[in-house]
C-alpha positions as a Markdown table, in Angstrom:
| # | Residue | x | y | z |
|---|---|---|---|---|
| 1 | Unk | -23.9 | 9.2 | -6.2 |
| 2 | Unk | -22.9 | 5.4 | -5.6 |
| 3 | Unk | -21.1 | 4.7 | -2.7 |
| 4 | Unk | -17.9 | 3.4 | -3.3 |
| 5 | Unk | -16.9 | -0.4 | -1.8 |
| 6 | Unk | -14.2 | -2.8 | -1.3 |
| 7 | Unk | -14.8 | -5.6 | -3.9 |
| 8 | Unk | -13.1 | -8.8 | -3.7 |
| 9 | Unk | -10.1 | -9.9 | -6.6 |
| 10 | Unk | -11.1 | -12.8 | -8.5 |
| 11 | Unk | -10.0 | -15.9 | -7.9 |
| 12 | Unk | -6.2 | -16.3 | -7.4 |
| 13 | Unk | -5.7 | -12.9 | -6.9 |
| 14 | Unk | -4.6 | -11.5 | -3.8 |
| 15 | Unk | -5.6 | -7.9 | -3.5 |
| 16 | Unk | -3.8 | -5.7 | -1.4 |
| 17 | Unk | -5.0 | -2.3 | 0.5 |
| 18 | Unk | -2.6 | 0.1 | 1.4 |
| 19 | Unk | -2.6 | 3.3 | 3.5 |
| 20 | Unk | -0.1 | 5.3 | 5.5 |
| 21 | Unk | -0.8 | 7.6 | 9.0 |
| 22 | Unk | 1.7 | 10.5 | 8.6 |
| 23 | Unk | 2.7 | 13.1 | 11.0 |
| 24 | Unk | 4.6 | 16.0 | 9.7 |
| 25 | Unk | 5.6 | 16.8 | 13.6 |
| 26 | Unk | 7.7 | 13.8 | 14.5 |
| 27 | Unk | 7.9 | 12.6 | 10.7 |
| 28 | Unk | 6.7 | 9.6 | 11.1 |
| 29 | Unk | 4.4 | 7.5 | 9.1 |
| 30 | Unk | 3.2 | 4.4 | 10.0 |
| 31 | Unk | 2.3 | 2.2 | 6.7 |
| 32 | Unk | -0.5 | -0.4 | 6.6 |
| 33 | Unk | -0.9 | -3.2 | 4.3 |
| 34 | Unk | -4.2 | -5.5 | 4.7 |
| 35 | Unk | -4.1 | -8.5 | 2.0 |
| 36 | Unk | -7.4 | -10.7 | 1.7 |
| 37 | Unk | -8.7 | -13.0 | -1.0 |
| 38 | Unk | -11.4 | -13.8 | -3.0 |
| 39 | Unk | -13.9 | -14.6 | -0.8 |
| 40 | Unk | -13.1 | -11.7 | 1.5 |
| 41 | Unk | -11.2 | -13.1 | 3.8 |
| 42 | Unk | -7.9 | -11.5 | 5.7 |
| 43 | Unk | -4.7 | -13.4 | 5.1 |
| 44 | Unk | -2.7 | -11.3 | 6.5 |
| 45 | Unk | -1.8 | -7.7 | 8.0 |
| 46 | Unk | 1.5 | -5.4 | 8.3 |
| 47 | Unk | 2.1 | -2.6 | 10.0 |
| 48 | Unk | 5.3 | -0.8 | 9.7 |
| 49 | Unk | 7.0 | 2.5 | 11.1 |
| 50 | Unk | 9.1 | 4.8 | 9.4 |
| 51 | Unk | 10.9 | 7.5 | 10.4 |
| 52 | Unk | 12.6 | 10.6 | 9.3 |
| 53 | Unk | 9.7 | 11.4 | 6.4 |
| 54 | Unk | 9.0 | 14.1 | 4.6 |
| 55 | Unk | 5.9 | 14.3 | 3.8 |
| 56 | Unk | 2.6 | 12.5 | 3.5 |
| 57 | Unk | 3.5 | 11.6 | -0.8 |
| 58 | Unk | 6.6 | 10.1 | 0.9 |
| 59 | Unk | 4.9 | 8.2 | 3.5 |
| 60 | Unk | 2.0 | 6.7 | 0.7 |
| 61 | Unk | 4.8 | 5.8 | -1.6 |
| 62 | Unk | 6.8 | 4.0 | 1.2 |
| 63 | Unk | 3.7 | 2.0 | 1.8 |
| 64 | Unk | 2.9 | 0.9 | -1.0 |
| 65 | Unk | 7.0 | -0.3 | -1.4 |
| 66 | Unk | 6.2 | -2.1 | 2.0 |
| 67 | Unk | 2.7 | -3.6 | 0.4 |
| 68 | Unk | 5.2 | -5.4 | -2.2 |
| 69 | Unk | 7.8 | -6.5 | 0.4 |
| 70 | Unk | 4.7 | -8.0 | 2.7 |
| 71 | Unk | 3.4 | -10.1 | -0.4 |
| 72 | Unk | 7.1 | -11.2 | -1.1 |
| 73 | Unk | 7.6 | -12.2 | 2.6 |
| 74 | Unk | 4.3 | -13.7 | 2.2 |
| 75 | Unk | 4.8 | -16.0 | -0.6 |
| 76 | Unk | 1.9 | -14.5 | -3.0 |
| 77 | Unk | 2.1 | -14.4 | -6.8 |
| 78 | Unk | -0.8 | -12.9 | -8.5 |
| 79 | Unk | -1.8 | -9.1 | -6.9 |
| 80 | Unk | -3.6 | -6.3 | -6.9 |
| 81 | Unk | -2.2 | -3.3 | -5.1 |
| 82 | Unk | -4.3 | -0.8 | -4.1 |
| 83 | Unk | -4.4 | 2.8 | -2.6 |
| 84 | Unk | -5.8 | 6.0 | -2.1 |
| 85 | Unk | -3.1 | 8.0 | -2.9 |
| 86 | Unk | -4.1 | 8.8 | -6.7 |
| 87 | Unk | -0.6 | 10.3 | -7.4 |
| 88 | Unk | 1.5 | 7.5 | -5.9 |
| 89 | Unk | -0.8 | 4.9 | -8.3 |
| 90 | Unk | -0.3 | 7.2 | -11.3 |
| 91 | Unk | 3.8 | 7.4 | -10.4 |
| 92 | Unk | 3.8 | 3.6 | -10.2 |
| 93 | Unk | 2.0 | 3.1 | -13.4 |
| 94 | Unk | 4.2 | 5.6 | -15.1 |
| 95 | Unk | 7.1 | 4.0 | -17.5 |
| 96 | Unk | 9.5 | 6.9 | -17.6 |
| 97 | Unk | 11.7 | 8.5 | -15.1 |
| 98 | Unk | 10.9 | 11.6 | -13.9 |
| 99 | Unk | 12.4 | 14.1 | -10.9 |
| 100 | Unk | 9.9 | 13.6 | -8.5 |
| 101 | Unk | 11.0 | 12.9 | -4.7 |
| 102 | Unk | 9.3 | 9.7 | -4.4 |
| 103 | Unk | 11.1 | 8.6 | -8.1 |
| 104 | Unk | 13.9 | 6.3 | -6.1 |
| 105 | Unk | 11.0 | 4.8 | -3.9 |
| 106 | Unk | 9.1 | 4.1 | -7.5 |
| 107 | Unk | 12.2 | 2.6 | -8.9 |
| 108 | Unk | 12.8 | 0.4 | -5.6 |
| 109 | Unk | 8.5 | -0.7 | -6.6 |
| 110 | Unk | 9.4 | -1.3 | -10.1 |
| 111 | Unk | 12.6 | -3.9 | -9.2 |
| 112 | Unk | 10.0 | -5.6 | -6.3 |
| 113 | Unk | 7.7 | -6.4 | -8.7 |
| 114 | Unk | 9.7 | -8.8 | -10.5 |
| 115 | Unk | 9.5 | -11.5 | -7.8 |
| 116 | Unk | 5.7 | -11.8 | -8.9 |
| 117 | Unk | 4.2 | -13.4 | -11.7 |
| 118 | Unk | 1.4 | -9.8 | -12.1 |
| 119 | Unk | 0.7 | -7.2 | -10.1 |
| 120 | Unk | -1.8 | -4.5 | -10.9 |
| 121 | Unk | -2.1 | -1.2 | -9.1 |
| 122 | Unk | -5.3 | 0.5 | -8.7 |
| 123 | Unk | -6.8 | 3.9 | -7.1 |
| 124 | Unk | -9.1 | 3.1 | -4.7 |
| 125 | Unk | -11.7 | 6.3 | -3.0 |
| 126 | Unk | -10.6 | 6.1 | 0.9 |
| 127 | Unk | -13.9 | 4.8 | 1.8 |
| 128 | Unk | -13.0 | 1.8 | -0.4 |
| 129 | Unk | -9.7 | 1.9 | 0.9 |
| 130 | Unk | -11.5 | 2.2 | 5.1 |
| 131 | Unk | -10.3 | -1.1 | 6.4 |
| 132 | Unk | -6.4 | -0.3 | 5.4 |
| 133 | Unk | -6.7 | 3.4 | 7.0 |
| 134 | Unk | -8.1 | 2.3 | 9.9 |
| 135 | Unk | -5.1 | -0.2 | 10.3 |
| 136 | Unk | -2.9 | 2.7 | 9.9 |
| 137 | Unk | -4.6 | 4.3 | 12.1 |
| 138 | Unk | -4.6 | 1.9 | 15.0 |
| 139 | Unk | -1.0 | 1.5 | 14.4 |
| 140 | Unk | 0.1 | 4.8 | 14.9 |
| 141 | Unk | -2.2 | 5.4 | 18.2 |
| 142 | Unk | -1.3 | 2.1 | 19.7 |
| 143 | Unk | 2.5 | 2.3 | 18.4 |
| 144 | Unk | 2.8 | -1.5 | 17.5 |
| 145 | Unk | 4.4 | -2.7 | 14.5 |
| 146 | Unk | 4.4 | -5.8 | 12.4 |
| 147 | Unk | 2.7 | -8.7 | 10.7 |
């Protein structure tokens, strides 16, 4: 069995990891977005908190609405959004409206993405998706927010 790995967008892309740190007894969820470039290299890194979640799907979804606010604020163009939440990718990509929870959230995604020129979403295993968790992680255990 391969081992799964973070690869690098082409050239002009921006690809974007995303992951959130949930917990159901304070309903919080602390969202990480990691960007980083061709060659590898980090451009930038957000944490944010929100409170008041439901539930883990809430939490992923947020995050990855906060992964297109961060490229916005950021200035980038050309993206590729990733996470490991294999239902929150599948509810982006999805063209109809459904009566999910998360379905404002997706609509919210849907009007953000117009301020880019492409964005792509994509699943990616958690061990592809490490460096964004552990961000997420250390975000929620150190409480501090931001860019």
């Amino acid at each position: 069995m391969a081992k799964e790995i973070w690869r690098p967008p082409e050239a002009g892309v921006i690809k974007i990891n995303f992951d959130a740190a949930f917990k159901s007894s304070n309903k919080r969820a602390i969202t990480a977005a990691l960007a980083r470039n061709s060659s590898g290299d980090m451009i930038g890194a957000e944490t944010y908190l929100f409170e008041d979640v439901v539930d883990a799907f809430v939490a992923e979804a947020r995050t990855c609405e906060r992964a297109l606010i961060f490229a916005g604020i950021m200035g980038l163009r050309h993206l590729i959004v990733e996470g490991d939440s294999l239902t929150v990718i599948k509810s982006v990509k999805k063209q109809e409206n459904d009566k999910s929870i998360v379905r404002p959230i997706i609509n919210h995604i849907t009007l953000l993405e117009t301020q880019f020129d492409n964005v792509t979403y994509r699943f990616a295993p958690r061990l592809a998706n490490e460096a964004a968790h552990i961000l997420a992680m250390e975000g929620r255990r150190f409480q501090r927010f931001g860019f």
